[in-house]
N, C-alpha and C positions, 0 to 999 in steps of 0.2 A: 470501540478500539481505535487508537489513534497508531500510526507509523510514523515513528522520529528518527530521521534520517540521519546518524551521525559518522558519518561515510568520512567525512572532511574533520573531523574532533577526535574521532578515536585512536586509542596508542597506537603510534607509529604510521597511520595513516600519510605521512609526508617521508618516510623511510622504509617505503619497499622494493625488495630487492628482486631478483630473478627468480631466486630460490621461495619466496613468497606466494609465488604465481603458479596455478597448474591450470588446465583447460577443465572446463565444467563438468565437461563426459566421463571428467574422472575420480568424480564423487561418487561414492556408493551406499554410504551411509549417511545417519541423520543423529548426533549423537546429542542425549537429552540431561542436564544438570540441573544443581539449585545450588544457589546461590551460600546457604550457610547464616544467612546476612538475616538482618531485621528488614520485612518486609517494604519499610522506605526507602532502601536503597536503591538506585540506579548505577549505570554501567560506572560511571566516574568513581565512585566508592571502590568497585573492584579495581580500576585502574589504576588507584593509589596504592594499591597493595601492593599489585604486580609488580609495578616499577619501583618501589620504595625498599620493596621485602625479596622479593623474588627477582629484578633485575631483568625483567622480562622488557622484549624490545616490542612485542605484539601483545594483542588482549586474549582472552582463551575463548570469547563468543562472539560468533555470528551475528546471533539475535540475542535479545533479551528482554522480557515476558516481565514486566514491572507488576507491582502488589494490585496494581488500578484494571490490570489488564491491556496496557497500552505495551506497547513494541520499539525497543530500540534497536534500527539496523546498524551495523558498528560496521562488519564487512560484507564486500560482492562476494558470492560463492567462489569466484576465482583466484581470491586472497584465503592463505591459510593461517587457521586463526590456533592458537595454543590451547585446544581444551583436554584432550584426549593423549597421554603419553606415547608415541608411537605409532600413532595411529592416527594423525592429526591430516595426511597427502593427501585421503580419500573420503577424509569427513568435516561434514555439515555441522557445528557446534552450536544449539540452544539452550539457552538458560533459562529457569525461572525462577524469581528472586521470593526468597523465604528459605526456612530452613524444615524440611521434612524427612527427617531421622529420629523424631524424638517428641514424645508425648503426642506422639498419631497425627500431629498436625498434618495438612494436605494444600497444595493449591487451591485457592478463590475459586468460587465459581463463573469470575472475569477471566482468571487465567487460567483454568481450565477450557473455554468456549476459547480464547486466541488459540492455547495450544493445539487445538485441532485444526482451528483455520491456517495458522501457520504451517503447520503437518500437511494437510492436503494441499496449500498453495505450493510449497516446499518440493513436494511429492509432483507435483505435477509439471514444476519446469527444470528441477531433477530429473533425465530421463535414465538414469543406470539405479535410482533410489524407488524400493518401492515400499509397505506397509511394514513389511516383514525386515527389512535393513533400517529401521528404526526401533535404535538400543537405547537402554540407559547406559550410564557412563560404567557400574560396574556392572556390566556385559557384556562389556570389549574384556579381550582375552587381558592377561597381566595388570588387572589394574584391583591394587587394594584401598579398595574406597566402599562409601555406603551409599555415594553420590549415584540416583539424584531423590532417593529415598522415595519416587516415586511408582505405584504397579503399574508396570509396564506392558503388561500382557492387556490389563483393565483398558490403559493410552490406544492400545494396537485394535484393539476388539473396539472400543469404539470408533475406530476409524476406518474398521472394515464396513462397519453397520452404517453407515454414516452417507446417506442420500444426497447431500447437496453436494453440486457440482464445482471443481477448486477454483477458488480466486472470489467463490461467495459469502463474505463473512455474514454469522447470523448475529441479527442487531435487536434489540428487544422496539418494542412496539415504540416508544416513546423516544428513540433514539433519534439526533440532530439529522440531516437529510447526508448523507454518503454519494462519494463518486470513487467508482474503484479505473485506476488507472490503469489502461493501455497501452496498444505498442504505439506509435508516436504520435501520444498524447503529451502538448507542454501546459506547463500551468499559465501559459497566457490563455492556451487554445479553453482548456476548461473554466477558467472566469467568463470565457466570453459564452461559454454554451451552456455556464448556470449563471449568467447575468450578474455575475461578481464582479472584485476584482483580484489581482494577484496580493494585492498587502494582508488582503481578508485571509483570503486560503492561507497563504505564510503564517499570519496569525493565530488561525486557527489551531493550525496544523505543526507548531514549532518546527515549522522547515528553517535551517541553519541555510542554505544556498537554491534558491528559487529556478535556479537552471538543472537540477537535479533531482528528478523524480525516478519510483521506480515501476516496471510494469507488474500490477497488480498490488500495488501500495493501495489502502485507503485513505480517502480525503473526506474530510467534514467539512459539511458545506454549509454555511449562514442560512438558517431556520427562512429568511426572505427567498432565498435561492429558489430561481426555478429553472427547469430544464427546458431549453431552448432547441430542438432538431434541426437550426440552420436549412430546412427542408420546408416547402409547403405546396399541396397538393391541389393545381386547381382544374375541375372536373367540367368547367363549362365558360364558354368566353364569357370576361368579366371585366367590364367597364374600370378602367385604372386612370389616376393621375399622371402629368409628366414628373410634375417638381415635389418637395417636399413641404414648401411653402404651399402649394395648392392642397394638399393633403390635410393641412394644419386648418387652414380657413372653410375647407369644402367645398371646392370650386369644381363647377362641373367638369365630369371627366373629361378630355381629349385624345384617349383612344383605347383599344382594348386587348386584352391580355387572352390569348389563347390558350386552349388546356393544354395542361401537361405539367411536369414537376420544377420548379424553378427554388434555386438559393433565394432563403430569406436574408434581406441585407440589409436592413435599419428596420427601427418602425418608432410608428409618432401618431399618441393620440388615438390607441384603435386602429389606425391603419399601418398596413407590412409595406416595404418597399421591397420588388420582389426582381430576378434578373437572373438571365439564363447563362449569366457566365460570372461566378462569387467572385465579390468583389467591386464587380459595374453596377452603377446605380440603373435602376430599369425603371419600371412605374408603380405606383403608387397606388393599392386598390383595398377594400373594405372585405376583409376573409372573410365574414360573416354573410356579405351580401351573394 
């Protein structure tokens, strides 16, 4: 499951106004659609409709729940989005794209596993939103639809039964290596603590603006990618380098590193450069030795 951030593309995204805006606490629902559409479609499809057909100055989702299982975020909870007639000030609108009204079809088994991840991440920094205020679209009062053809009580009961804790997507065995973002987490700080760089994750990750993540987005991270803890723990004085040039050649040490926990700050060749204040280069020692 990928998160496509199109926060900066989506209708109207550069024309909101006051009345667009409500504060988050004042979400209480989580309102659930389908799209209608041939399962290739993304948000851009429904955009043309909107504005072309319908005149509409905003998109009607939040989210939206692509054939592959991937996620396009279109708005902040605190922008209101046109899904729900009347009922749009105090709800969360998600979509997923396919049509299920007709010949039993149903969601993927990709977008059914987001839909839940999306539900409990959703659910969880939604604090007025809980299991039970996640409707389908015809379950808000006045609305003659058949939308979002999905069982809902089925959606709701799995996510009561549902063990893992929010903001954990479940990924199959064989999936690319994952970093789920945090609170002031930037996508420099993450390149640099799985040994990437930013063009990669961008790449990856069809991120449209590399300064804009969000907390609890997933990032896929280059199969080389390894986690780095900027942290390293050492348990007994240990013989360190000054320089880095000494490091490189193995020149005898010239002084030593007392225990205790120090920022790792480079490394070269097997050896860390390690320093008790991130940032400063300090000395240069053999973590294994």
């Amino acid at each position: 499951m990928r998160i496509i951030d199109r926060t900066r593309q989506a209708l109207g995204h550069n024309n909101i106004v006051a009345n667009d805006r409500r504060n988050r606490s004042s979400i209480r629902r989580i309102a659930i659609h389908h799209s209608v559409t041939p399962s290739t479609h993304t948000t851009s499809n429904f955009e043309n409709f909107w504005r072309n057909s319908r005149g509409w100055r905003l998109g009607g989702y939040h989210e939206v729940i692509l054939g592959n299982g991937d996620v396009e975020v279109n708005y902040a909870p605190e922008i209101i989005s046109w899904g729900v007639g009347g009922h749009n000030s105090d709800t969360y609108n998600i979509c997923v794209v396919g049509n299920f009204r007709v010949n039993g079809a149903q969601p993927n088994a990709a977008q059914r596993a987001t839909l839940q991840h999306r539900l409990r991440y959703n659910i969880n920094r939604l604090t007025n939103v809980n299991v039970d205020r996640v409707l389908g679209h015809d379950e808000f009062p006045n609305q003659a639809t058949l939308c979002p053809g999905i069982n809902m009580n089925q959606v709701r009961n799995e996510l009561r039964q549902q063990s893992a804790p929010p903001n954990q997507p479940s990924t199959p065995a064989n999936s690319v290596n994952t970093h789920i973002v945090r609170a002031g987490d930037t996508l420099s700080h993450i390149a640099r603590q799985h040994r990437t760089t930013v063009a990669e994750l961008t790449r990856l990750n069809n991120i449209v603006n590399p300064n804009i993540i969000q907390v609890g987005q997933v990032l896929r991270l280059p199969n080389s990618a390894t986690p780095n803890s900027n942290k390293h723990q050492i348990t007994r004085a240990t013989q360190g380098f000054m320089t880095a040039a000494d490091a490189v050649v193995g020149r005898n040490p010239r002084t030593t590193v007392q225990p205790g926990i120090y920022h790792v700050f480079n490394h070269a060749q097997g050896m860390i450069n390690v320093t008790t204040r991130q940032g400063i280069p300090g000395s240069w020692i053999n973590p294994n030795r």
